[in-house]
DSSP file (Angstrom, degrees, kcal/mol; ACC not computed):
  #  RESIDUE AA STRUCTURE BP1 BP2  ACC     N-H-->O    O-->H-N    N-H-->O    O-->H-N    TCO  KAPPA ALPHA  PHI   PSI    X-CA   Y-CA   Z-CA
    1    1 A X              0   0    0      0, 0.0     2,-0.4     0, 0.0     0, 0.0   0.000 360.0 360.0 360.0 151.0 -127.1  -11.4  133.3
    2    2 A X        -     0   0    0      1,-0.0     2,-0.2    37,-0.0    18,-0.2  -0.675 360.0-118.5-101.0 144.7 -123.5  -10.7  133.3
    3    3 A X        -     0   0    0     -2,-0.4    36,-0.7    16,-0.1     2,-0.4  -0.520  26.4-149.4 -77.6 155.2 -122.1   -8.8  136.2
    4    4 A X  E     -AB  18  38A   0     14,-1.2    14,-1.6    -2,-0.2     2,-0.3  -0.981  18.0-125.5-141.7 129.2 -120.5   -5.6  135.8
    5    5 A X  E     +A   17   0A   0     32,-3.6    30,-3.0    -2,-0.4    31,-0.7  -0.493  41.4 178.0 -60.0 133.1 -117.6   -3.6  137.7
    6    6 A X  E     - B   0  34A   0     10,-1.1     9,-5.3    -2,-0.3    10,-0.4  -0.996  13.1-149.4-140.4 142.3 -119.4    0.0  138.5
    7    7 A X  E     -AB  14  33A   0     26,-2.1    26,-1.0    -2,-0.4     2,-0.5  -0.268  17.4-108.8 -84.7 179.0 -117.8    2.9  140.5
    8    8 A X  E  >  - B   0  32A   0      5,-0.8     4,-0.7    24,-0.3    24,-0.3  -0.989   8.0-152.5-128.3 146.3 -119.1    5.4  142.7
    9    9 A X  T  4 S+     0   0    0     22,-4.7    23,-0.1    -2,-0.5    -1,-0.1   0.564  90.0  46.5 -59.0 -22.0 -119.5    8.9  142.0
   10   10 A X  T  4 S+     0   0    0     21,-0.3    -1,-0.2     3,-0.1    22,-0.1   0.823 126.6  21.0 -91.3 -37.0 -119.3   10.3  145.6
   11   11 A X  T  4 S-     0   0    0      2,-0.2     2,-4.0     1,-0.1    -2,-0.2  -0.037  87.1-129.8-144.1  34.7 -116.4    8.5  147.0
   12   12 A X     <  +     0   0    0     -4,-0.7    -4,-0.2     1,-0.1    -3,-0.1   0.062  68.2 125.6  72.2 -37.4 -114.4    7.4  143.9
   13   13 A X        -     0   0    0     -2,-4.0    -5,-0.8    -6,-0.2    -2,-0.2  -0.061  63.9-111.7 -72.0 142.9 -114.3    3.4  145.6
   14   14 A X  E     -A    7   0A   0     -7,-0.2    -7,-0.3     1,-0.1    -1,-0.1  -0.712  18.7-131.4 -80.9 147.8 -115.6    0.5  143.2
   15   15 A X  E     -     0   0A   0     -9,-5.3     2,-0.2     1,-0.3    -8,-0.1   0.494  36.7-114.7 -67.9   0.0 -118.5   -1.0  144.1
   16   16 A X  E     -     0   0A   0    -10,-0.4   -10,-1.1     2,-0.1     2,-0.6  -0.494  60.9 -33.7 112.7 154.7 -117.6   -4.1  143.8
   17   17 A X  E    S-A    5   0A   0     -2,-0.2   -12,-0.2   -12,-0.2     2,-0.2  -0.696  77.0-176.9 -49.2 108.5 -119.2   -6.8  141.1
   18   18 A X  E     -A    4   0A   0    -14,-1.6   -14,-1.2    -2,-0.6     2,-0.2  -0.510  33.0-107.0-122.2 162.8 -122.8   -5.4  141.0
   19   19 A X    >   -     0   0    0     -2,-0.2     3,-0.7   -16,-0.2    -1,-0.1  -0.347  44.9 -98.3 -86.8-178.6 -125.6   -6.8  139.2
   20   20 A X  T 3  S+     0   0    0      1,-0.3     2,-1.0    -2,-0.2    -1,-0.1   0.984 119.8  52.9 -63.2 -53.3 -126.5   -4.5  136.1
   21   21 A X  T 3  S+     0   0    0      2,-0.0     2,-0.3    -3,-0.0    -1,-0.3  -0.455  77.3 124.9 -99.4  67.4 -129.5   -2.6  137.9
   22   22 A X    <   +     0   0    0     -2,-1.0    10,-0.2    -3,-0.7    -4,-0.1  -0.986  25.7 159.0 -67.0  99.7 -127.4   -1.5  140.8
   23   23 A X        +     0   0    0     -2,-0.3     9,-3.9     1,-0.1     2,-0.3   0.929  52.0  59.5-115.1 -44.4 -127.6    2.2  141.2
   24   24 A X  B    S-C   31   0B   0      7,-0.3     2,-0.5   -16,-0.1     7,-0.2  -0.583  80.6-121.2 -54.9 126.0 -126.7    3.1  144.4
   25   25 A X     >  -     0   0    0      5,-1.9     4,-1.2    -2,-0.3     3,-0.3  -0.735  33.1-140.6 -83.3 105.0 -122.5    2.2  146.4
   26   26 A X  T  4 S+     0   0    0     -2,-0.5    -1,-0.1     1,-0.3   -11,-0.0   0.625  93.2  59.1 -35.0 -29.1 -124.0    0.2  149.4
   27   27 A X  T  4 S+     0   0    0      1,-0.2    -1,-0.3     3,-0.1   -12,-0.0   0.895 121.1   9.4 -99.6 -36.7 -121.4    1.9  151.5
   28   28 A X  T  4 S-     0   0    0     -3,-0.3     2,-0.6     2,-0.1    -2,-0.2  -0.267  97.2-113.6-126.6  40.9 -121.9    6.0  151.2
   29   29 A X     <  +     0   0    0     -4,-1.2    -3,-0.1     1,-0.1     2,-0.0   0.315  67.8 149.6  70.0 -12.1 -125.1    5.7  149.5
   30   30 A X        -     0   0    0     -2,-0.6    -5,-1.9    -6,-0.1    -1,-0.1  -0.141  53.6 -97.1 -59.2 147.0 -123.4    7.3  146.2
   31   31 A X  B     -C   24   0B   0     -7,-0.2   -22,-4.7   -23,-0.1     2,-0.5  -0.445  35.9-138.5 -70.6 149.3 -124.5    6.6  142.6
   32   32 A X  E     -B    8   0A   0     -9,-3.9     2,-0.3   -24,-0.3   -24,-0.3  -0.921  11.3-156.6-116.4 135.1 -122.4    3.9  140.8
   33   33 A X  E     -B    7   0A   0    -26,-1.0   -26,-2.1    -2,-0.5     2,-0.3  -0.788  25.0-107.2-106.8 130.3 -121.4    4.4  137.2
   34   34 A X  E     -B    6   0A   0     -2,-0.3   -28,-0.2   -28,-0.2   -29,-0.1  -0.663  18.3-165.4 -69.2 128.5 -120.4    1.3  134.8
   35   35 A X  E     -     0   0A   0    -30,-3.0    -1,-0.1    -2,-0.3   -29,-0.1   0.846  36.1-127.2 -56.1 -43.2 -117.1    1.0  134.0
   36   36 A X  E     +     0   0A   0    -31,-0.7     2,-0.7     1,-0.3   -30,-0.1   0.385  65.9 130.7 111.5 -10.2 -118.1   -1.1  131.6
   37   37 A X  E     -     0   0A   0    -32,-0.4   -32,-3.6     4,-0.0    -1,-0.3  -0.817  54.4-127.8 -79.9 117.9 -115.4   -4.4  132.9
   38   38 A X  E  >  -B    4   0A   0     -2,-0.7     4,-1.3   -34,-0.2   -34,-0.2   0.142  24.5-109.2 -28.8 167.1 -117.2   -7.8  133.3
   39   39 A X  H  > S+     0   0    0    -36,-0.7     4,-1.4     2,-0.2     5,-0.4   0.924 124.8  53.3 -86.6 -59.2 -116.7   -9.7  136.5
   40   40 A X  H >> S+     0   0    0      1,-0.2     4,-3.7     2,-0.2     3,-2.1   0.967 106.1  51.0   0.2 -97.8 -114.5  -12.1  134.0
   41   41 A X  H 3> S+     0   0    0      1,-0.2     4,-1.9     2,-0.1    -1,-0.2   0.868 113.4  49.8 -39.3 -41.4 -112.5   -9.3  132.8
   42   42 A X  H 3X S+     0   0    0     -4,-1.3     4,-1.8     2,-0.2    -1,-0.2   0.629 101.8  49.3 -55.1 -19.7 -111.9   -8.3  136.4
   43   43 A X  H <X S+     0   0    0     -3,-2.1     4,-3.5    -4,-1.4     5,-0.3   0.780 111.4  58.6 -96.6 -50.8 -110.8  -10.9  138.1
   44   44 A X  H  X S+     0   0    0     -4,-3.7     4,-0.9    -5,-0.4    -2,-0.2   0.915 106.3  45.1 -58.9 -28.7 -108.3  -11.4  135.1
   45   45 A X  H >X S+     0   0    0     -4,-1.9     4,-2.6    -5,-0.3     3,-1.0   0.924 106.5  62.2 -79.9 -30.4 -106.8   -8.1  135.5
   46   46 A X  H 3< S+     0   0    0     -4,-1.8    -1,-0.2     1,-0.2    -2,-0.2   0.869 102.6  54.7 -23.2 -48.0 -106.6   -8.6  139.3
   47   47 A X  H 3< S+     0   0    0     -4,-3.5    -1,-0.2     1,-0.2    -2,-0.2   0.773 105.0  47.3 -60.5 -42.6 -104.5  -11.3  138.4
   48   48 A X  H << S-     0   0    0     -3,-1.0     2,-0.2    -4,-0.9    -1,-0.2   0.977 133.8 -25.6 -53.5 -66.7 -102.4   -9.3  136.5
   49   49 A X     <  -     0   0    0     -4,-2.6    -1,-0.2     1,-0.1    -2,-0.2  -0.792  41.1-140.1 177.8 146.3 -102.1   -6.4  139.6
   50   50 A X        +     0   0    0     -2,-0.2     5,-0.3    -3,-0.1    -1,-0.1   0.841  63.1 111.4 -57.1 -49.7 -104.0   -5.2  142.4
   51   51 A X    >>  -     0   0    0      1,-0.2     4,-1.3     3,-0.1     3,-0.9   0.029  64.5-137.7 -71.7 124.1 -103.4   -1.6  142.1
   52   52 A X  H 3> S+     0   0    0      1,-0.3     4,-1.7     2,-0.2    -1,-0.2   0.538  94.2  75.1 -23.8 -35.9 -106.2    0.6  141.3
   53   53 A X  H 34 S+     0   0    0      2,-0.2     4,-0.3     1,-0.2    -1,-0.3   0.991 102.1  46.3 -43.6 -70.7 -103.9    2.9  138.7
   54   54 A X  H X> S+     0   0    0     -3,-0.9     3,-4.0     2,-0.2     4,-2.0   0.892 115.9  40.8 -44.2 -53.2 -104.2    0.0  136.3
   55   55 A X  H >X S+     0   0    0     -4,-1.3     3,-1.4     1,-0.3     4,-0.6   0.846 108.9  55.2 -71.9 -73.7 -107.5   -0.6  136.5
   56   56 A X  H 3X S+     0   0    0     -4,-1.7     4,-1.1     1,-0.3    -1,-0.3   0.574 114.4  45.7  23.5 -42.1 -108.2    2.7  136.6
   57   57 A X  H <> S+     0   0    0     -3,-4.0     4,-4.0    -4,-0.3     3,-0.3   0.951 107.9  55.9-100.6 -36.0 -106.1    2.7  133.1
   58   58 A X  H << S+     0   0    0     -4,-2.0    -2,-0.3    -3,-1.4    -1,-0.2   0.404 108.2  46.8 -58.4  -7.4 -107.7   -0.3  131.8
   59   59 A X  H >X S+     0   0    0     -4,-0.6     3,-1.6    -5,-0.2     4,-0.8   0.865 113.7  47.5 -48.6 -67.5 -111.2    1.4  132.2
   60   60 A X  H >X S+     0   0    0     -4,-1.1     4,-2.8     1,-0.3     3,-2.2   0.965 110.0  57.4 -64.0 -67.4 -109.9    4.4  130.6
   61   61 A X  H 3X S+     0   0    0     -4,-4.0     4,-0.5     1,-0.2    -1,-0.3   0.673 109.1  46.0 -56.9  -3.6 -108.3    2.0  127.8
   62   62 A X  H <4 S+     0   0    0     -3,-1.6    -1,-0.2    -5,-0.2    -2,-0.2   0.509 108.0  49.9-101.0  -5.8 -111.5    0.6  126.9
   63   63 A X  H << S+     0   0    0     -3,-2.2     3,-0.2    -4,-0.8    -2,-0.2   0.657 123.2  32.5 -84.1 -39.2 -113.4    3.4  126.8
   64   64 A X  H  < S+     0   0    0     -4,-2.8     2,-0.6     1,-0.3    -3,-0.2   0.981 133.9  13.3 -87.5 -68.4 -110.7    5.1  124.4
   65   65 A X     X  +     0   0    0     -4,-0.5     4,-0.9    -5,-0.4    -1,-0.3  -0.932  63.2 171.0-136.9  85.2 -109.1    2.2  122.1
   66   66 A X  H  > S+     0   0    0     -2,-0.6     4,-0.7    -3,-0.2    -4,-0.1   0.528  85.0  56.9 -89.3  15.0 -111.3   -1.3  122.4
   67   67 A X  H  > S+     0   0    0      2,-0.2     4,-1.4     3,-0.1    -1,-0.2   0.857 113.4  38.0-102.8 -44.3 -109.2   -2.9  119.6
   68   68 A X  H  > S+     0   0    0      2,-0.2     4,-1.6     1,-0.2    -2,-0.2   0.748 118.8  54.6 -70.7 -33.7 -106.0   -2.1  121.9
   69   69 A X  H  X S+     0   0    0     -4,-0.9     4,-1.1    -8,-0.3     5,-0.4   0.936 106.3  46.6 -49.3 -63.3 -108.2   -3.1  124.9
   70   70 A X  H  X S+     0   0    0     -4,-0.7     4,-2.5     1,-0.2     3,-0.3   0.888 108.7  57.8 -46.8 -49.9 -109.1   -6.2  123.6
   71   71 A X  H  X S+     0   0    0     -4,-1.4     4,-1.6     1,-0.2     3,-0.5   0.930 109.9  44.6 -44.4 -80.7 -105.3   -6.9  122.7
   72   72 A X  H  X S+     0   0    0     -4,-1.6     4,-0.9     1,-0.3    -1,-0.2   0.416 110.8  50.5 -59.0 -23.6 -104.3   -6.4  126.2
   73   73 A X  H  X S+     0   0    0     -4,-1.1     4,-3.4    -3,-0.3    -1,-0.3   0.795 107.9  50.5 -93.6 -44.6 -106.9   -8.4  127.7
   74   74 A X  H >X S+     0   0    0     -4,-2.5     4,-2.8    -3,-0.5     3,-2.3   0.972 114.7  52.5 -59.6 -56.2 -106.2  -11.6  125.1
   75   75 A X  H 3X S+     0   0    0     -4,-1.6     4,-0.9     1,-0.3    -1,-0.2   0.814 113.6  40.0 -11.6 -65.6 -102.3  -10.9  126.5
   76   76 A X  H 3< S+     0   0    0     -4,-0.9    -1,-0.3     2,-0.2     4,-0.2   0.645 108.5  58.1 -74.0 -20.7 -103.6  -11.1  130.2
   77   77 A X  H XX S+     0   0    0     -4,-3.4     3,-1.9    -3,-2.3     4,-1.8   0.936 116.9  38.2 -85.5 -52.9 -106.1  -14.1  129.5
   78   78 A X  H 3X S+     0   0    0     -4,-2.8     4,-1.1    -5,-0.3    -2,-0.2   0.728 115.0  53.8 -73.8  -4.7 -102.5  -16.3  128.2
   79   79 A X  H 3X S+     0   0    0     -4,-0.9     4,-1.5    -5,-0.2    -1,-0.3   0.587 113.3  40.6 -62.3 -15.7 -100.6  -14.7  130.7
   80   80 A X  H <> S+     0   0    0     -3,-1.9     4,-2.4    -4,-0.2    -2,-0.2   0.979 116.1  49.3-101.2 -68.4 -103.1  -15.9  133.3
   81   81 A X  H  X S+     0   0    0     -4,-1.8     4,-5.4     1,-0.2     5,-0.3   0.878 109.1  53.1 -57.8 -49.7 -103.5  -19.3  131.7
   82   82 A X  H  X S+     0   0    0     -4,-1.1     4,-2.2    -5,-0.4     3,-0.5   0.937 108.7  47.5 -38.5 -79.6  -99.9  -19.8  131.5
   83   83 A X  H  X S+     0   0    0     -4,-1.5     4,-3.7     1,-0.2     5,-0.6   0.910 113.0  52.3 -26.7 -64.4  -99.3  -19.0  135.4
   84   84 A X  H  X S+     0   0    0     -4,-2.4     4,-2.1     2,-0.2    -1,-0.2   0.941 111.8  45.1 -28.2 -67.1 -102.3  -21.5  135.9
   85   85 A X  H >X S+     0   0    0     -4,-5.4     4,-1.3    -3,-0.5     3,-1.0   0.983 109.4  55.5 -25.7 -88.3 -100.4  -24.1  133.7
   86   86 A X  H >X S+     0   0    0     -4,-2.2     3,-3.4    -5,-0.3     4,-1.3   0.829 109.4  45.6  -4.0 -82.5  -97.2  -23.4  135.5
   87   87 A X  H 3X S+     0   0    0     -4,-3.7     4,-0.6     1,-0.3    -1,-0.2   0.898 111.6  47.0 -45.1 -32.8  -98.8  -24.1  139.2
   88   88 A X  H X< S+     0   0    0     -4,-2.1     3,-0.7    -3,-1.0    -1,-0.3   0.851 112.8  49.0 -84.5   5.6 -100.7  -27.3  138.6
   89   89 A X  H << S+     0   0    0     -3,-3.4    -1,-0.2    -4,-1.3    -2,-0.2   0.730 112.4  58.2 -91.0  -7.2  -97.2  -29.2  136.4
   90   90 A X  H 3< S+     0   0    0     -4,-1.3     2,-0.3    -5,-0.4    -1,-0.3   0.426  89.4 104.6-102.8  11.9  -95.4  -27.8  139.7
   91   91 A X  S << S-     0   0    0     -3,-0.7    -3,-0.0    -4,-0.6    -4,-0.0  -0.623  74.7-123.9 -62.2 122.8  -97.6  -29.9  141.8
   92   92 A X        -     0   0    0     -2,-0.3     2,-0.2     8,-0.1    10,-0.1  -0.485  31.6-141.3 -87.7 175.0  -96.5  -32.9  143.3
   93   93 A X        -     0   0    0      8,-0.0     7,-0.2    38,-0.0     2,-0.1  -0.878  16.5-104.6-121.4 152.0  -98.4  -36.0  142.6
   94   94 A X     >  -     0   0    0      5,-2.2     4,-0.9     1,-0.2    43,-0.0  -0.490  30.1-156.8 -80.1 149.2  -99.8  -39.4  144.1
   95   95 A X  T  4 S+     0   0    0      2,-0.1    -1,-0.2    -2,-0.1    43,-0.0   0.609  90.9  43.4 -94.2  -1.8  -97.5  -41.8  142.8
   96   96 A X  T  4 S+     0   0    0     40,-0.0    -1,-0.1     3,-0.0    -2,-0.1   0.820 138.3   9.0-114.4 -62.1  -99.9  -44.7  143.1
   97   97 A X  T  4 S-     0   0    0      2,-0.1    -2,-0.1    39,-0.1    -3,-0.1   0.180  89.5-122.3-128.1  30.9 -103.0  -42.6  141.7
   98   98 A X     <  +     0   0    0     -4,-0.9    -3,-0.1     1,-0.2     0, 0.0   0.532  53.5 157.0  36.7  23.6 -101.9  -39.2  140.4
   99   99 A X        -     0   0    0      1,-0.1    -5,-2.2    -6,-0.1    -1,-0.2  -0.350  46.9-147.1 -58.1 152.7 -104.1  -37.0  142.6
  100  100 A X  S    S+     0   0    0     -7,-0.2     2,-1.5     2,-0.1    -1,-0.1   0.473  76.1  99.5 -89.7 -32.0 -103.4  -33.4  143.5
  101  101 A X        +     0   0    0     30,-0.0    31,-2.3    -7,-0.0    32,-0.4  -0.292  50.7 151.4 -86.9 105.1 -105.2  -34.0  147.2
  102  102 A X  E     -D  131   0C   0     -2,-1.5     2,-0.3    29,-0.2    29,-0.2  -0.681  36.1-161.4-114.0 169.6 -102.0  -34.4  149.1
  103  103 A X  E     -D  130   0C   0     27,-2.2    27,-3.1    -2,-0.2     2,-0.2  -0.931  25.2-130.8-151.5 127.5 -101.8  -33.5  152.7
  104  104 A X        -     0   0    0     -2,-0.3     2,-0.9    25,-0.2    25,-0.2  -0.785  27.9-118.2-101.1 154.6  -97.8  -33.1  153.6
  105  105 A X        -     0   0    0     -2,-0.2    -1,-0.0    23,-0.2     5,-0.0  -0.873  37.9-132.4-108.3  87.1  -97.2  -35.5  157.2
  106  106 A X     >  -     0   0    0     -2,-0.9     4,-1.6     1,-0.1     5,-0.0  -0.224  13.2-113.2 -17.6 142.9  -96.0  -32.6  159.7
  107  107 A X  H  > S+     0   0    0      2,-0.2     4,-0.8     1,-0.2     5,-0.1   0.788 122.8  56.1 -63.1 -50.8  -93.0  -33.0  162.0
  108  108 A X  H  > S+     0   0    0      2,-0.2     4,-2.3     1,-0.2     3,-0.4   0.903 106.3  53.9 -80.8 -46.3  -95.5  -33.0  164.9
  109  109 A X  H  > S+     0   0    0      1,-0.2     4,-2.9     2,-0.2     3,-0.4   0.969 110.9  43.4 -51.1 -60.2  -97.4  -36.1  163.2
  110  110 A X  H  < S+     0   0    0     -4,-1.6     4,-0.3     1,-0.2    -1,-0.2   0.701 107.2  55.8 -65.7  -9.4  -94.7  -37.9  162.9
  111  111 A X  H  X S+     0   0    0     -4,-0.8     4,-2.6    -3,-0.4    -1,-0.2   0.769 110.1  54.1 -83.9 -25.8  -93.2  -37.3  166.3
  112  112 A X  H  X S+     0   0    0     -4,-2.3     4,-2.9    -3,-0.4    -2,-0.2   0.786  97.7  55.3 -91.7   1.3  -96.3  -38.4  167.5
  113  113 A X  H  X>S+     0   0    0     -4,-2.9     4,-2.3    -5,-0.3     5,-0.8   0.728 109.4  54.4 -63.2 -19.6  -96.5  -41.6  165.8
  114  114 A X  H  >5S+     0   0    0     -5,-0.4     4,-1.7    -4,-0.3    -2,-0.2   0.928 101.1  54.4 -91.4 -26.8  -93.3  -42.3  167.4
  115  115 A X  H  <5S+     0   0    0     -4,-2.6    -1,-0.2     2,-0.1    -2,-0.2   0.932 118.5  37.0 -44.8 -59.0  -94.4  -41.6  170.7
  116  116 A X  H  <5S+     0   0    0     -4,-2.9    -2,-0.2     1,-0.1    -3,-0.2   0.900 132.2  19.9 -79.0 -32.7  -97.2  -44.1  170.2
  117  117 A X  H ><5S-     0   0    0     -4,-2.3     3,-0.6    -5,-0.2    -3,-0.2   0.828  87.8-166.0-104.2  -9.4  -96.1  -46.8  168.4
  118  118 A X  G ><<S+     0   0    0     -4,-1.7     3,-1.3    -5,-0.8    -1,-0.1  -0.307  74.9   2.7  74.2-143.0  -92.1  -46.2  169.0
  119  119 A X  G >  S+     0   0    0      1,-0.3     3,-0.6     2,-0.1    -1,-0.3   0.895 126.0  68.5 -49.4 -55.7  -89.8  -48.3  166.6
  120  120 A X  G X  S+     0   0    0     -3,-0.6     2,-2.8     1,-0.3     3,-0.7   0.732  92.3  57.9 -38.1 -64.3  -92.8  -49.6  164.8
  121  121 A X  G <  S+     0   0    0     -3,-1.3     4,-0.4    -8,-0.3    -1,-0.3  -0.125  76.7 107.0 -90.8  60.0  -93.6  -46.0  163.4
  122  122 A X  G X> S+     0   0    0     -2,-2.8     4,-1.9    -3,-0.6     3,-0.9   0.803  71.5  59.6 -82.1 -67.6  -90.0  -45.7  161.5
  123  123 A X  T <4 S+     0   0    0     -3,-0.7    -2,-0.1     1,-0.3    -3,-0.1   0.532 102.8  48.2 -63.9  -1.5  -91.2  -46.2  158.3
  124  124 A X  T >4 S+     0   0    0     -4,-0.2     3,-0.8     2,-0.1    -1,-0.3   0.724  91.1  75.0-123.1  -4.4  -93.4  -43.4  158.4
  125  125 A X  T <4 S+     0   0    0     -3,-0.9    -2,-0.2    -4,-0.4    -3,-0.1   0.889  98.9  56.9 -47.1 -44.6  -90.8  -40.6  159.8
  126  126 A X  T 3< S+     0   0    0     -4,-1.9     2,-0.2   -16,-0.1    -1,-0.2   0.659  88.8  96.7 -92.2   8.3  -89.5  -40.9  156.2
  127  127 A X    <   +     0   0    0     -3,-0.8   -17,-0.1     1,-0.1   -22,-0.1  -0.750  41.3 171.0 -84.2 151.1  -92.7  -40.0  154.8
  128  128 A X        +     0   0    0     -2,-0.2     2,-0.4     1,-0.1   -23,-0.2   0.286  61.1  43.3-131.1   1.1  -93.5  -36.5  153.7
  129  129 A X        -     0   0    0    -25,-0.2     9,-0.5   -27,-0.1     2,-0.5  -0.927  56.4-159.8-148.7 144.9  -96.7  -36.6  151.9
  130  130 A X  E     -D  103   0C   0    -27,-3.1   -27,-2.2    -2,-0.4     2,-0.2  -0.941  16.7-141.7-114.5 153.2 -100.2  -38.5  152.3
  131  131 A X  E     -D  102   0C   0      5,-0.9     4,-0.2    -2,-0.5   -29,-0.2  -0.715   9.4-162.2 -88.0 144.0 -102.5  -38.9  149.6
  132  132 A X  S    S+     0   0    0    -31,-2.3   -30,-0.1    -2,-0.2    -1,-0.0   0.425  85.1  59.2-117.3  21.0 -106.2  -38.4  151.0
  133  133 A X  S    S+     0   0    0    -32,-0.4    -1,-0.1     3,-0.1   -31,-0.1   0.702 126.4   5.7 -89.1 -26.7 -107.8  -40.2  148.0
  134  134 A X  S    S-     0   0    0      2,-0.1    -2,-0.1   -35,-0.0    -4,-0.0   0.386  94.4-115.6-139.7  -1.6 -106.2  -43.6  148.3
  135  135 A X        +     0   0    0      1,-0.3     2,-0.6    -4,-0.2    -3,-0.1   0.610  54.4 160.7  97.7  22.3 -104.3  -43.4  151.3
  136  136 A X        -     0   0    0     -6,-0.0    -5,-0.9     2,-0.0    -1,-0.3  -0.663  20.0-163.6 -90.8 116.1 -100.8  -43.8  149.6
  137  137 A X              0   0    0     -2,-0.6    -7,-0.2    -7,-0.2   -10,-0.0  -0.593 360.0 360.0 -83.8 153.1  -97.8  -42.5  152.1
  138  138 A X              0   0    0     -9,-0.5    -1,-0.1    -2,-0.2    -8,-0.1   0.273 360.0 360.0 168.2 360.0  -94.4  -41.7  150.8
């Protein structure tokens, strides 16, 4: 069953992703009305922006116009995807095994490697990123 955003009648506040037979706002006991937004659809217009107005007009637009709705949403899913895109090409990489799980070497790591091993740990003040899959500094 697909989740659905639902409001509440007493005290205006969403409830939150509910399941479908959710009737009662957990929090002042009010009945909660579907909007009619998927948990999907929500999360994507979050993404878009937080403030309640919008959603609040994107409810309203999908109730009124769901061929303009629809429009707006495919908009927001490639806007969303894009951004997505964006983050992971701006991501550095292991240069030995192209991994994402990097761990960047703190200035306090490396001052204490130098504390314990002294000149010996030279060559790893100039590193700035560990790889935690294959163990490649650089």
């Amino acid at each position: 069953m697909e989740t659905v955003l639902k409001i509440c009648k007493k005290c205006g506040r969403y409830g939150g992703s509910c399941s479908p037979d959710a009737k009662i706002h957990k929090d002042c006991g009010g009945e909660l009305i579907d909007t009619g937004i998927s948990h999907d659809e929500l999360m994507i217009i979050r993404k878009i922006s937080s403030d309640n107005a919008f959603l609040d007009a994107m409810i309203e637009l999908k109730k009124t116009d769901i061929i303009e709705y629809n429009l707006k949403m495919s908009q927001f899913r490639a806007q969303v995807n894009q951004q997505i895109q964006q983050q992971e090409t701006n991501k550095p990489k292991c240069p030995t095994c192209g991994s994402t799980n990097l761990k960047k070497i703190s200035g306090l790591s490396k001052a204490g490697s130098v504390a314990m091993w002294g000149v010996f740990a030279a060559g790893r003040t100039s590193k700035t990123w560990h790889c935690n899959k294959c163990g490649t500094e650089w």
